[in-house]
C-alpha positions in Angstrom: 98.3 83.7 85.2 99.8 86.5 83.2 103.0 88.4 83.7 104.5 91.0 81.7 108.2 91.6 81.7 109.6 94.6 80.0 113.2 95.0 79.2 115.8 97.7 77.5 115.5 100.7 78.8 118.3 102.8 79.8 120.2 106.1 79.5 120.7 107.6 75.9 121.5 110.8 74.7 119.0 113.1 72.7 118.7 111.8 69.3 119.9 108.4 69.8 117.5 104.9 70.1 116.9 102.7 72.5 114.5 98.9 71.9 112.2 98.1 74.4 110.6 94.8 74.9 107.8 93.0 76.4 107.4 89.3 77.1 104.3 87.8 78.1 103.2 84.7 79.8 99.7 82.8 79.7 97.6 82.5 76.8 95.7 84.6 74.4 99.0 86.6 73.6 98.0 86.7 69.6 94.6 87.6 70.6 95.5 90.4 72.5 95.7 94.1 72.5 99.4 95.1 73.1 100.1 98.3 74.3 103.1 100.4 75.6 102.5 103.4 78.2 104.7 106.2 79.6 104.7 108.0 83.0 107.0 110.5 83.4 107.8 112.1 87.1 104.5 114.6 88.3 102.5 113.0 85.3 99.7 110.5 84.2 100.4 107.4 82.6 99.9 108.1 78.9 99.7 105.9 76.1 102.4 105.6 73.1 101.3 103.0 71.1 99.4 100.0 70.5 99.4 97.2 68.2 96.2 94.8 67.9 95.9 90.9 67.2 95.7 92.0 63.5 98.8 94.0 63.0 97.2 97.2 63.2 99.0 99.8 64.9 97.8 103.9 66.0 100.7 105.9 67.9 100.0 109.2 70.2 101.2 112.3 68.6 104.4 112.5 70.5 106.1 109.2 69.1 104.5 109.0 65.9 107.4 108.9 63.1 109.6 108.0 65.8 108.4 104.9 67.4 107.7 101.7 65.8 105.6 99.3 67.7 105.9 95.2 66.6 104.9 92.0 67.9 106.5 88.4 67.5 103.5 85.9 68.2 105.4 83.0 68.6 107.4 84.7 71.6 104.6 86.1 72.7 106.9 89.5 73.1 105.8 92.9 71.6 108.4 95.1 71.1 108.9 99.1 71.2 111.5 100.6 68.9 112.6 104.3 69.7 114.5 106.5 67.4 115.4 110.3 67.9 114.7 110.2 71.1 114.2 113.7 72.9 114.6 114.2 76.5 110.5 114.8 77.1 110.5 111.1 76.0 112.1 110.1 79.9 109.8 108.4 81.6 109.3 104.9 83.2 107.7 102.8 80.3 104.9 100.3 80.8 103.7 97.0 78.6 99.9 96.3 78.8 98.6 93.0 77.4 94.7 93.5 77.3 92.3 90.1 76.7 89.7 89.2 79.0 91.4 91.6 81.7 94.1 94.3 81.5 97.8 93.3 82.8 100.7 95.6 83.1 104.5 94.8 83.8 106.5 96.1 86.2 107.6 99.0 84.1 111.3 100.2 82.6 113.2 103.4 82.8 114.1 105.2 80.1 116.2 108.3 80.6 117.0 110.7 77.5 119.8 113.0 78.8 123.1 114.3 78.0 
């Protein structure tokens, strides 16, 4: 059984960064696809980045230069740094782990206000 739990979101103001992270039971973490998603309020879920089993990341256009996704394989956790964040970047922020099957956590709030 799999379960994503994502953690660090918050409220920051414009320009300033916030570390989200993902922790994953089960198995097959270092085989997996990691991926972060955003949904912000009257929007579609959108992804921001991904990182695969080899280290290779790709970024949307929004967060690239900005963002910085990682994985730590022996915590099975994938982490999302965000820097100069903008208030467009609000949204409620989702962790995917994808094997055999997609799994998504529960999702955290981040809010980029003044």
């Amino acid at each position: 059984q799999v379960q994503l739990v994502e953690s660090g979101g918050g409220l920051v103001q414009p320009g300033g960064s916030l570390r989200l992270s993902c922790a994953a039971s089960g198995s097959f973490f270092r085989l997996a696809v990691m991926g972060w998603y955003r949904q912000a309020p009257g929007k579609e879920r959108e992804l921001v980045a991904r990182i695969f089993s080899d280290g290779r990341t790709l970024y949307s256009e929004p967060v690239k230069g900005r963002f910085t996704i990682s994985r730590e394989n022996t915590k099975k956790t994938v982490f999302l740094q965000m820097n100069s964040l903008k208030p467009e970047d609000t949204a409620i922020y989702y962790c995917q782990m994808a094997t055999f099957n997609d799994y998504w956590g529960q999702g955290t709030q981040v809010t980029v206000s003044s």
